[in-house]
N, CA, C and O atoms as CSV, one atom per row, in Angstrom:
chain,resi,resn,atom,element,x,y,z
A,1,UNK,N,N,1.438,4.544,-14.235
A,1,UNK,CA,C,2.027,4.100,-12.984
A,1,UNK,C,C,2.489,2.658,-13.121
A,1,UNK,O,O,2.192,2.014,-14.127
A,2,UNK,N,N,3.178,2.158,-12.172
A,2,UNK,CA,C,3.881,0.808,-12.109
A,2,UNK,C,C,2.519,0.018,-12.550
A,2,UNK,O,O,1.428,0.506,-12.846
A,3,UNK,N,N,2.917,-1.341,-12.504
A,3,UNK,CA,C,1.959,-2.568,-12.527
A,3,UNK,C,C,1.843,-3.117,-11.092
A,3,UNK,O,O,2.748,-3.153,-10.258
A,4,UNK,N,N,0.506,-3.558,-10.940
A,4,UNK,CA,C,0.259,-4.322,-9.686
A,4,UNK,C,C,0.342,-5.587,-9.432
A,4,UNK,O,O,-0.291,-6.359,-10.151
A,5,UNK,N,N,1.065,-6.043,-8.455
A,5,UNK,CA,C,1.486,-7.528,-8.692
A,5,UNK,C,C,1.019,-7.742,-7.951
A,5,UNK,O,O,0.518,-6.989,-7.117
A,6,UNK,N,N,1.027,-9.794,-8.050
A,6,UNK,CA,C,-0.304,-10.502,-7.210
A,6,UNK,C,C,0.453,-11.172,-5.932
A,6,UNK,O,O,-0.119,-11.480,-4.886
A,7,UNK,N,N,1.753,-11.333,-6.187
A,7,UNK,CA,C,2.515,-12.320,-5.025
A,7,UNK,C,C,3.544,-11.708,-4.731
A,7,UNK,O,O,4.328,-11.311,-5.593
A,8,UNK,N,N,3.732,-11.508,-3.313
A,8,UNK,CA,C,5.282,-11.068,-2.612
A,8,UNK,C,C,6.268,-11.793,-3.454
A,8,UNK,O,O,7.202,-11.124,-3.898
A,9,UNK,N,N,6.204,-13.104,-3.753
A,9,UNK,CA,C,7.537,-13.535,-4.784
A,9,UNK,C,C,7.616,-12.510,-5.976
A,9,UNK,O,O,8.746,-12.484,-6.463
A,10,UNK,N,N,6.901,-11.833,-6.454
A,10,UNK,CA,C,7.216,-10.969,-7.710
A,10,UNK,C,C,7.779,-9.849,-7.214
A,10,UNK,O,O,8.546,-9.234,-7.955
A,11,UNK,N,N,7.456,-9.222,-5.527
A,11,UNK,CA,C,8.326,-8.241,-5.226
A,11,UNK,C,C,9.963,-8.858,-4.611
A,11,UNK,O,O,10.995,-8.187,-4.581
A,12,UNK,N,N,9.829,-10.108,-4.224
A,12,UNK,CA,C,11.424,-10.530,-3.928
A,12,UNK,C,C,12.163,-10.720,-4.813
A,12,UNK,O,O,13.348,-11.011,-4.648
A,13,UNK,N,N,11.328,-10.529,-6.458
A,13,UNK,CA,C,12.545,-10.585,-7.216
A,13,UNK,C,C,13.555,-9.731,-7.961
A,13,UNK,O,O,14.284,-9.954,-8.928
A,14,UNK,N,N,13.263,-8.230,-6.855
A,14,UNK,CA,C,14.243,-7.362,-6.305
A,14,UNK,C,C,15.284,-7.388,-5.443
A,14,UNK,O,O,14.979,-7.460,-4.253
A,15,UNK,N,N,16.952,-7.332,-5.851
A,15,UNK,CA,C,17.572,-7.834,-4.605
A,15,UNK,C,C,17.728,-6.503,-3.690
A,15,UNK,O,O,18.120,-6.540,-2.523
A,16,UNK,N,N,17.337,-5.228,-4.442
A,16,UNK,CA,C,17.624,-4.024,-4.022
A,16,UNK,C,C,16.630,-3.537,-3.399
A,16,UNK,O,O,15.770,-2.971,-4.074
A,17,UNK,N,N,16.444,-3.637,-1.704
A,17,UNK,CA,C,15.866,-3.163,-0.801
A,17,UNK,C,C,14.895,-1.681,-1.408
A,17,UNK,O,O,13.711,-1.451,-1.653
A,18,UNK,N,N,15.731,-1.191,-1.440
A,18,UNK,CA,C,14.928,0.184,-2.385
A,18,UNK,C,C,14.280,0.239,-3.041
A,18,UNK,O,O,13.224,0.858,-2.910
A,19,UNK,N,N,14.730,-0.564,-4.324
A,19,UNK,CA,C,13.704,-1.020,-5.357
A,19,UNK,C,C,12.490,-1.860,-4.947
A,19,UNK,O,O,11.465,-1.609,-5.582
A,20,UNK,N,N,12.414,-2.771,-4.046
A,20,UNK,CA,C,11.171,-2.874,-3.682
A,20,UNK,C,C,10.448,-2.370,-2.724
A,20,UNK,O,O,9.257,-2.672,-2.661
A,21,UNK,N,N,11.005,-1.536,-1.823
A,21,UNK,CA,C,10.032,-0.864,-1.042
A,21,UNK,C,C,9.073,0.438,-1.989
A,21,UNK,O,O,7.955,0.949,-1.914
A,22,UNK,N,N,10.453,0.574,-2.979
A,22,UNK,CA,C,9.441,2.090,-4.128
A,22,UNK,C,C,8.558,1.496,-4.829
A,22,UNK,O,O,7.413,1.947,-4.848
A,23,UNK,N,N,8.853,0.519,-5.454
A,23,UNK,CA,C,7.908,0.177,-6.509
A,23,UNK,C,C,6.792,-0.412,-5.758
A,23,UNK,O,O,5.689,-0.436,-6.303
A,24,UNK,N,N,6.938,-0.896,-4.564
A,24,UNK,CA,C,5.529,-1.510,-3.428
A,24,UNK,C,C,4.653,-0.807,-3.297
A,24,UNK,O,O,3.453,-0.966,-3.522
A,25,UNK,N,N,5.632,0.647,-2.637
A,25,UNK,CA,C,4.526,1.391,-2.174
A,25,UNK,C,C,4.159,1.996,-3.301
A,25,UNK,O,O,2.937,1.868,-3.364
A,26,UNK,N,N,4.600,2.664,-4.347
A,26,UNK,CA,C,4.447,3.160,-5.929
A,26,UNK,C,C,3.017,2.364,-6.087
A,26,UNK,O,O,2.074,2.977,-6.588
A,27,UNK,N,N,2.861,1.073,-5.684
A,27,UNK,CA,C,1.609,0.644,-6.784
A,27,UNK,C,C,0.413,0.463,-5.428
A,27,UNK,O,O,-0.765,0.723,-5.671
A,28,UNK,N,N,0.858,-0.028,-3.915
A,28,UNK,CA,C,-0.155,0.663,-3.144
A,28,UNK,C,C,-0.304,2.416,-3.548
A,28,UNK,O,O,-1.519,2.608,-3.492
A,29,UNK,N,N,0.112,3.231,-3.776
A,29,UNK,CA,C,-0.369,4.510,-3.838
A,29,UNK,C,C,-1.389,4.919,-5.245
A,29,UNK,O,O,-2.334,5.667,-5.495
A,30,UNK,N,N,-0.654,4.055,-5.850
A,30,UNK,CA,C,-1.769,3.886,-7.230
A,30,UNK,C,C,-2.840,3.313,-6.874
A,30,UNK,O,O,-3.663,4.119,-7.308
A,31,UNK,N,N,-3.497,2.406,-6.340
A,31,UNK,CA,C,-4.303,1.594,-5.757
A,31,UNK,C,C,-5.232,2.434,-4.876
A,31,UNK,O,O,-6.461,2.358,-4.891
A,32,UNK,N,N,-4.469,3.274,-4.077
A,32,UNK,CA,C,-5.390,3.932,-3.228
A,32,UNK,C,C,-6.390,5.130,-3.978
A,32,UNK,O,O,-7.520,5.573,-3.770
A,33,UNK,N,N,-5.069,5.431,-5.170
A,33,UNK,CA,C,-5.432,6.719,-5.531
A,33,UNK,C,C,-6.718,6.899,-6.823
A,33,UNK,O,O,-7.547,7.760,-7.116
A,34,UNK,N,N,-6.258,5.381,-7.417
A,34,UNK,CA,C,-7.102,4.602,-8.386
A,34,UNK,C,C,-8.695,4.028,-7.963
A,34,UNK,O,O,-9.757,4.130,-8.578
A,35,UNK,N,N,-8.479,3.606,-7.094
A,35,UNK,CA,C,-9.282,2.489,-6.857
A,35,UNK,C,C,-10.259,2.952,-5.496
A,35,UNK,O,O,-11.087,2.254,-4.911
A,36,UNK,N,N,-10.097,3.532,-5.380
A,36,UNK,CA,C,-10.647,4.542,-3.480
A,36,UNK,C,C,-10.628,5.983,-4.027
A,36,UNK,O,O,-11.719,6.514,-3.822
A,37,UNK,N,N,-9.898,6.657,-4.550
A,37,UNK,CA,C,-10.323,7.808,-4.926
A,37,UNK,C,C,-9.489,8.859,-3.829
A,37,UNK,O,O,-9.922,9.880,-3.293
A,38,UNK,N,N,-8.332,8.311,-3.722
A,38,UNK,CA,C,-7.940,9.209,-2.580
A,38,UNK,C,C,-7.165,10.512,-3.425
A,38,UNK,O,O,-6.737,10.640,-4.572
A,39,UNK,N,N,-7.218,11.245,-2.422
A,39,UNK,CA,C,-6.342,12.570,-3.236
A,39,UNK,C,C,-4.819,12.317,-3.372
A,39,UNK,O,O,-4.093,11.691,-2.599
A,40,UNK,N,N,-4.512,12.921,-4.487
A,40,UNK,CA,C,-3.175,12.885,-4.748
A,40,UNK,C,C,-2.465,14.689,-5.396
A,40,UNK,O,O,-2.949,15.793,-5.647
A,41,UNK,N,N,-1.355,14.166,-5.416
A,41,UNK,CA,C,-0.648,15.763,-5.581
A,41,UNK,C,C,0.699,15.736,-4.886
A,41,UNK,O,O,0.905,14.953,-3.959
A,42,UNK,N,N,1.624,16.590,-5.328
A,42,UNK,CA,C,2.804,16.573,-4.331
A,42,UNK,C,C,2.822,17.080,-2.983
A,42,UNK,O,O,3.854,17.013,-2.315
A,43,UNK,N,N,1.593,17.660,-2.460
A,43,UNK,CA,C,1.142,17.589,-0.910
A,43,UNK,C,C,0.549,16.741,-0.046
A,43,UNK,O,O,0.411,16.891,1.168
A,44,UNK,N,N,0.336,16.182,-0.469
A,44,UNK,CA,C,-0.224,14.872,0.008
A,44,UNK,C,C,0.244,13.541,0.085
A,44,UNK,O,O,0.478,12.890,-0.932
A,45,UNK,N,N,0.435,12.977,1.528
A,45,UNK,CA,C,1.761,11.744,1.264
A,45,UNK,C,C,0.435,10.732,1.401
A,45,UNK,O,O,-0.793,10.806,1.352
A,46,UNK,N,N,1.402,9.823,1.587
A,46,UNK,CA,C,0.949,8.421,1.749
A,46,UNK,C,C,0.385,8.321,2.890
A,46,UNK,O,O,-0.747,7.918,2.624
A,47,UNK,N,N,0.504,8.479,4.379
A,47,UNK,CA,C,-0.270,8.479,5.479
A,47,UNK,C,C,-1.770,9.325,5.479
A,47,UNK,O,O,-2.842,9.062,6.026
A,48,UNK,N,N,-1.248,10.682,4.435
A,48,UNK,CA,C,-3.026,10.930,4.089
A,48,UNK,C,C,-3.715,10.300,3.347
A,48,UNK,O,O,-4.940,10.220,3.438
A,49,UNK,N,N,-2.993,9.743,2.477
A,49,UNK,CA,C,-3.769,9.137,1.743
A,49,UNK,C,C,-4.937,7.846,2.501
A,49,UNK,O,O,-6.155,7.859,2.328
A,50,UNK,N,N,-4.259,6.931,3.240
A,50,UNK,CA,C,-4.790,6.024,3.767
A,50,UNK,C,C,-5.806,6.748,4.937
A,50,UNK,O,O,-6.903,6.215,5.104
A,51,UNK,N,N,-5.469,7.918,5.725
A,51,UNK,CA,C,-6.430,8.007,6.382
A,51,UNK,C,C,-7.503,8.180,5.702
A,51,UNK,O,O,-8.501,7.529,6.009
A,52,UNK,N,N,-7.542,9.308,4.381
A,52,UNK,CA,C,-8.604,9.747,3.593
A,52,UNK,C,C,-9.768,8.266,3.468
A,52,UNK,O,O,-10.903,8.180,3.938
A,53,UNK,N,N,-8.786,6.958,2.455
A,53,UNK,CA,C,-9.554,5.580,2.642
A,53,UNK,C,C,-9.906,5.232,3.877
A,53,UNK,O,O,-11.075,4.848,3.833
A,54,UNK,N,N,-9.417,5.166,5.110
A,54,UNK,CA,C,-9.853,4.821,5.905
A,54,UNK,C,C,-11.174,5.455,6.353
A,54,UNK,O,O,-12.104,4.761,6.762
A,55,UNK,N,N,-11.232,6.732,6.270
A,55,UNK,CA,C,-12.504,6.982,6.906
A,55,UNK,C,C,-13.731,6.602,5.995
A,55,UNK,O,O,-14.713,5.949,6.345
A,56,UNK,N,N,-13.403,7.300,4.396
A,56,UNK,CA,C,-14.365,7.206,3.598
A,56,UNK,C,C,-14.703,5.075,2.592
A,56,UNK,O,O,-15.293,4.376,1.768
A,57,UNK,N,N,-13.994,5.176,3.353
A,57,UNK,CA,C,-14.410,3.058,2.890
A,57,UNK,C,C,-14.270,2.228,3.756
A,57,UNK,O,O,-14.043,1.078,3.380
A,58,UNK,N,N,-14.338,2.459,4.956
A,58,UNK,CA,C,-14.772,1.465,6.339
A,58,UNK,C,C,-13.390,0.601,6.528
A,58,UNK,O,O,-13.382,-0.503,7.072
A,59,UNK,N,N,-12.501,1.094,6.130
A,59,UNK,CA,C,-11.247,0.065,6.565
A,59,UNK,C,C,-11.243,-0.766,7.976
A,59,UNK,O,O,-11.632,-0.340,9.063
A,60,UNK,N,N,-10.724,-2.011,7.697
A,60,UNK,CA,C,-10.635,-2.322,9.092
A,60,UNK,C,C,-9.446,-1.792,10.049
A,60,UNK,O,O,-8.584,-1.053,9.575
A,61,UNK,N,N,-9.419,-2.153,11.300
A,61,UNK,CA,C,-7.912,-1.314,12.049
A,61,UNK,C,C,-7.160,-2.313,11.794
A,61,UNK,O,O,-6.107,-2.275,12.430
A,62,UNK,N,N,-7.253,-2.992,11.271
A,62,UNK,CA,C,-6.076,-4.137,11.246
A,62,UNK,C,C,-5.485,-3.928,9.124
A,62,UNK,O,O,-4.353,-4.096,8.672
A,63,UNK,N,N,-6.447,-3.633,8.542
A,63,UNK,CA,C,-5.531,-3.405,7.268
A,63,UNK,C,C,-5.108,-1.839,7.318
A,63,UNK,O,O,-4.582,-1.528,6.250
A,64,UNK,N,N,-5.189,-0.558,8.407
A,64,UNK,CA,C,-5.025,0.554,8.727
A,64,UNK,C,C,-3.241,0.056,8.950
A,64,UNK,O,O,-2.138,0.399,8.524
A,65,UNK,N,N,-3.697,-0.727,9.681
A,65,UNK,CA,C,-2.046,-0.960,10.565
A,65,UNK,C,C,-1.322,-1.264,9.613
A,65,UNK,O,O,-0.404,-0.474,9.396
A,66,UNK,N,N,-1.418,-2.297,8.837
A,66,UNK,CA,C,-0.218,-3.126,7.559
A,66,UNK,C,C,-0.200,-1.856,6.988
A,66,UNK,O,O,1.006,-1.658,6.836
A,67,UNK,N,N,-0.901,-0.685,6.500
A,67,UNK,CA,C,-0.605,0.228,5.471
A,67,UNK,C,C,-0.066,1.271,5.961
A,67,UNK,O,O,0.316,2.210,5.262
A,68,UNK,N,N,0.050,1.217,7.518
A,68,UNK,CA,C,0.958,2.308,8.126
A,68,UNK,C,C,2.158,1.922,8.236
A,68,UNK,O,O,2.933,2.878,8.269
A,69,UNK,N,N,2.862,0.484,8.338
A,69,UNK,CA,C,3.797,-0.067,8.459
A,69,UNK,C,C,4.337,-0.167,7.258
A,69,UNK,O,O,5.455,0.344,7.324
A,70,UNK,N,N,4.118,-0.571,6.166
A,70,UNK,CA,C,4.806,-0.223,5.024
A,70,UNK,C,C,4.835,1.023,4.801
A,70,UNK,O,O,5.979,1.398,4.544
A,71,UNK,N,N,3.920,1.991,4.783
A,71,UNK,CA,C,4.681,3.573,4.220
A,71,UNK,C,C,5.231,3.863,5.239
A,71,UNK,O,O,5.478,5.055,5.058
A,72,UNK,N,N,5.652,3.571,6.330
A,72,UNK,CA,C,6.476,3.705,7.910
A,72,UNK,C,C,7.959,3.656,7.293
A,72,UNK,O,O,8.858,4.493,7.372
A,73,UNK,N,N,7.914,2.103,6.499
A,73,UNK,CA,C,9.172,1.485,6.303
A,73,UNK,C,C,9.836,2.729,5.375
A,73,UNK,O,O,10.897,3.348,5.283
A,74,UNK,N,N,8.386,2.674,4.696
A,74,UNK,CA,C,9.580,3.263,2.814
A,74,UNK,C,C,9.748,4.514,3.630
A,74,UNK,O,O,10.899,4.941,3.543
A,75,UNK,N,N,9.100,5.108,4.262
A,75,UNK,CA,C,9.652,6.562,4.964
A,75,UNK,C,C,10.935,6.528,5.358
A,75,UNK,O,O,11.896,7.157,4.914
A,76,UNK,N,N,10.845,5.368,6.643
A,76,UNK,CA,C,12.265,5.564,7.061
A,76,UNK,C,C,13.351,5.222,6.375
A,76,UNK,O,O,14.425,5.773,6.617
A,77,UNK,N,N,13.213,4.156,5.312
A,77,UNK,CA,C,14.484,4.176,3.640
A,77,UNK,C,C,14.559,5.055,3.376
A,77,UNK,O,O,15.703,5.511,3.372
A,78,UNK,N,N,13.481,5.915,2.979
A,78,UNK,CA,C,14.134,7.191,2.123
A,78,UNK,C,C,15.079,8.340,2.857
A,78,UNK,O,O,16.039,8.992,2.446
A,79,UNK,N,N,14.212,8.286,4.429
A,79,UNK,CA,C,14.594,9.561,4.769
A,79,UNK,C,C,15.378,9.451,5.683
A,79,UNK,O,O,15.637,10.558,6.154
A,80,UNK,N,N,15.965,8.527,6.242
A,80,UNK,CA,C,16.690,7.793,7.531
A,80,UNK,C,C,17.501,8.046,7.116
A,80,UNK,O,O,17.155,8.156,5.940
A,81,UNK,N,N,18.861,8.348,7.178
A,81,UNK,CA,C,20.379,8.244,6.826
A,81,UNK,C,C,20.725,7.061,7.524
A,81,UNK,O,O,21.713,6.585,6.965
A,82,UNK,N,N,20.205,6.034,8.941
A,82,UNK,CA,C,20.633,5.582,9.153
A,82,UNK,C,C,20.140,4.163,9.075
A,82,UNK,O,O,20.600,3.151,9.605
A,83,UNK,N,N,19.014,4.335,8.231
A,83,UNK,CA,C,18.104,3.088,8.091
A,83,UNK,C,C,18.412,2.679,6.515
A,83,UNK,O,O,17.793,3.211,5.592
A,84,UNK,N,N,19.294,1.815,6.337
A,84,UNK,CA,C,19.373,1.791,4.743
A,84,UNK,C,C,19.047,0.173,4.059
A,84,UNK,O,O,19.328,-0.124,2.898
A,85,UNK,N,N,18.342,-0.847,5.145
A,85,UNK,CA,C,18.132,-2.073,4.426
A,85,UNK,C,C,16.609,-2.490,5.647
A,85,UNK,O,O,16.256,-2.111,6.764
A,86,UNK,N,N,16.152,-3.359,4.713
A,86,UNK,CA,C,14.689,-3.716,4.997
A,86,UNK,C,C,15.307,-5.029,6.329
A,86,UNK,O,O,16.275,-5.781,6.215
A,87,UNK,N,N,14.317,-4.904,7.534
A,87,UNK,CA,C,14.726,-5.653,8.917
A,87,UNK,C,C,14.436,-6.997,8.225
A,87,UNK,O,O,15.228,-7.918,8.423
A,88,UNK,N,N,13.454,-7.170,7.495
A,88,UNK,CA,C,12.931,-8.954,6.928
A,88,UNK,C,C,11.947,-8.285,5.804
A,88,UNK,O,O,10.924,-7.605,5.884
A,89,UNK,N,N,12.804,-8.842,4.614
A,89,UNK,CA,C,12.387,-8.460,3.371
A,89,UNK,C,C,11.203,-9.515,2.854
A,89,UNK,O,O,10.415,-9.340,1.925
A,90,UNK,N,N,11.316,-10.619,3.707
A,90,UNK,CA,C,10.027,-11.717,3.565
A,90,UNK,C,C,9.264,-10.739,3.939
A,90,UNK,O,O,9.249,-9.834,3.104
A,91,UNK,N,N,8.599,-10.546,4.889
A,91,UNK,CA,C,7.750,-10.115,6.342
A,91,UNK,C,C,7.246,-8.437,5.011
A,91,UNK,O,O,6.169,-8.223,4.453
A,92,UNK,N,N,7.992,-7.969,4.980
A,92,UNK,CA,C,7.661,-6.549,4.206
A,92,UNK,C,C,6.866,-6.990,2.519
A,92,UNK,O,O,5.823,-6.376,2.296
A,93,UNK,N,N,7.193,-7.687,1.747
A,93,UNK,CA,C,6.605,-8.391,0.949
A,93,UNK,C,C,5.286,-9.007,1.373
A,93,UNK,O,O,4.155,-8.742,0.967
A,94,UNK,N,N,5.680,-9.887,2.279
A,94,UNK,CA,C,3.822,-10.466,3.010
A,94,UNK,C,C,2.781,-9.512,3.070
A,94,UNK,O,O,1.644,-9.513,2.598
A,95,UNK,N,N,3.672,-8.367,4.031
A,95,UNK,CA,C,2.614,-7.434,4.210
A,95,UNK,C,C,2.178,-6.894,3.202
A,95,UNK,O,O,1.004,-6.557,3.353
A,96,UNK,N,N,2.674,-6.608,2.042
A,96,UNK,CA,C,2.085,-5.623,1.408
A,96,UNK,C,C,1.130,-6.217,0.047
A,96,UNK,O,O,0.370,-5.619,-0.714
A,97,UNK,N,N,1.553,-7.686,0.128
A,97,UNK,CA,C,0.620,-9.143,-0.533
A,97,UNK,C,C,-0.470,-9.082,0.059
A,97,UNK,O,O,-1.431,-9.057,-0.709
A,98,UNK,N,N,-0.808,-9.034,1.586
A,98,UNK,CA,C,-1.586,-9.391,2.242
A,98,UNK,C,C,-2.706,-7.670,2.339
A,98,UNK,O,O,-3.845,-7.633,2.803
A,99,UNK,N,N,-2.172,-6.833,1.939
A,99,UNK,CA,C,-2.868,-5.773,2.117
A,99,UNK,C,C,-3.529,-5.358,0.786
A,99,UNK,O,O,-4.668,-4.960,0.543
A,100,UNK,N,N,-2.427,-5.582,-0.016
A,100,UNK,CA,C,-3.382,-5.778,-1.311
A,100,UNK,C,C,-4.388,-6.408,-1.428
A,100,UNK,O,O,-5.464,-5.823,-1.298
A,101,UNK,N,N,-4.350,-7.549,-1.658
A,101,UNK,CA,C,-5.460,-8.508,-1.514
A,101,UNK,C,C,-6.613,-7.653,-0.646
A,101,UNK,O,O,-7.492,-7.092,-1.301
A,102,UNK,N,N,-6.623,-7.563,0.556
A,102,UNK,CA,C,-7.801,-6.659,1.098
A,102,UNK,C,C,-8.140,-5.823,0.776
A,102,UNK,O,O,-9.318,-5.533,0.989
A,103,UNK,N,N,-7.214,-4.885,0.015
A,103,UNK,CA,C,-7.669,-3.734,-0.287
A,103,UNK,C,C,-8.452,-3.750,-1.637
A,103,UNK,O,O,-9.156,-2.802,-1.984
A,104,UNK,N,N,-8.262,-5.050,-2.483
A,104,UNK,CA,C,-8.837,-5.188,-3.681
A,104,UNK,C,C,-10.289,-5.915,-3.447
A,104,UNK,O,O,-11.209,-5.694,-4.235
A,105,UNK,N,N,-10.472,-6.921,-2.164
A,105,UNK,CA,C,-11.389,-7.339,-1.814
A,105,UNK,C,C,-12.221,-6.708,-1.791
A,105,UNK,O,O,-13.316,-7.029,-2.251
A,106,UNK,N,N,-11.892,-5.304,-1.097
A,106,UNK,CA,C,-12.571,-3.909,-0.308
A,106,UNK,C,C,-13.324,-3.018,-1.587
A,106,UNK,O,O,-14.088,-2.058,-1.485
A,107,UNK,N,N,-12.857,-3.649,-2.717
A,107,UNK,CA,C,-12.794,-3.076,-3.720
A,107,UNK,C,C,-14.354,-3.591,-4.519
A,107,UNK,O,O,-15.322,-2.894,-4.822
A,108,UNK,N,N,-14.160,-4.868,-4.674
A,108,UNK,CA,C,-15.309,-6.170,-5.134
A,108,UNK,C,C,-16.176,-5.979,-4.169
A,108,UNK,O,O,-17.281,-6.338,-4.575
A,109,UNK,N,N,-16.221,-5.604,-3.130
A,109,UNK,CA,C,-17.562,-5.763,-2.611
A,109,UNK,C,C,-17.863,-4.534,-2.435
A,109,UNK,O,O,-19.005,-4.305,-2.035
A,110,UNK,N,N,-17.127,-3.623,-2.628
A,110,UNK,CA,C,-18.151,-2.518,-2.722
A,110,UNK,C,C,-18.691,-1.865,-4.073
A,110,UNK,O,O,-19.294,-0.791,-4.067
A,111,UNK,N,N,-18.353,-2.807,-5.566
A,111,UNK,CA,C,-18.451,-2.183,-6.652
A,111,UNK,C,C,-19.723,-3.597,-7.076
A,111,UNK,O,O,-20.395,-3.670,-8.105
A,112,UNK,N,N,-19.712,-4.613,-5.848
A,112,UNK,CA,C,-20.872,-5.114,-6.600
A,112,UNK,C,C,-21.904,-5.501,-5.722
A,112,UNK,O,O,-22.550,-6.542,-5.602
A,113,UNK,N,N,-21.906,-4.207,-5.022
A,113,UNK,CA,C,-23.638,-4.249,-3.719
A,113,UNK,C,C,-24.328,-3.218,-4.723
A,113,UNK,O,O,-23.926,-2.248,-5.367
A,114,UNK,N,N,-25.974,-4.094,-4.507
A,114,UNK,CA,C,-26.879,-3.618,-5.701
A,114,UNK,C,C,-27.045,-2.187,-5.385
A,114,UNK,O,O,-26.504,-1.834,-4.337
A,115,UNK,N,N,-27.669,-1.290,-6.052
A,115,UNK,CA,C,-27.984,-0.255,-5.226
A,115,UNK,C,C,-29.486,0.235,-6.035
A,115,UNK,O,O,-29.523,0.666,-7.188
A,116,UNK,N,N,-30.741,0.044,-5.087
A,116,UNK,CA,C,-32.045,0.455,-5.895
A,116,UNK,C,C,-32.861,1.841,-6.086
A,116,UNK,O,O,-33.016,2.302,-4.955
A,117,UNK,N,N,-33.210,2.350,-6.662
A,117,UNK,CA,C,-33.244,4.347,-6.385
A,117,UNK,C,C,-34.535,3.697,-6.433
A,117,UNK,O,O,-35.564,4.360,-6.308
């Protein structure tokens, strides 16, 4: 799968709207699918995916929301005929900087709470 990048500047240095909403969500979906364990397959989109994390890793409603809004976006690119450029290509980059980061946070603290049998 793609590589995961650390700063929205590495996704703005796409001038092609497309190209960074795919390759964004491309490496959130790796992330979820990697790193959380969510199901994957060609039945299963991206909105299941996140609910699947959401229930089973305590998401907050506020990183629920940023990850519905970006696969919102790339939905409506792909499938919109009439939606064909990102409203603020800053703002879509932030978000998906800013969700990473949590979601990797989400990641560290749950791979290093002790656990005693």
């Amino acid at each position: 799968m793609g590589a995961v990048f650390s700063s929205s500047s590495s996704y703005l240095q796409y001038k092609n709207d497309y190209e960074l909403v795919i390759r964004a969500t491309k490496d959130l979906e790796y992330l979820l699918e990697t790193g959380f364990g969510a199901p994957s397959g060609k039945t299963v989109g991206l909105h299941d995916k996140i609910t699947f994390v959401e229930s089973n890793h305590k998401l907050t409603q506020d990183t629920v929301k940023k990850l519905r809004y970006l696969v919102t976006i790339r939905n409506k690119l792909v499938h919109d005929r009439n939606f064909n450029k990102l409203p603020d290509r800053k703002q879509f980059a932030k978000s998906y900087d800013t969700v990473e980061k949590e979601l990797k946070d989400k990641l560290k603290e749950s791979s290093s709470g002790c656990v005693i049998s």
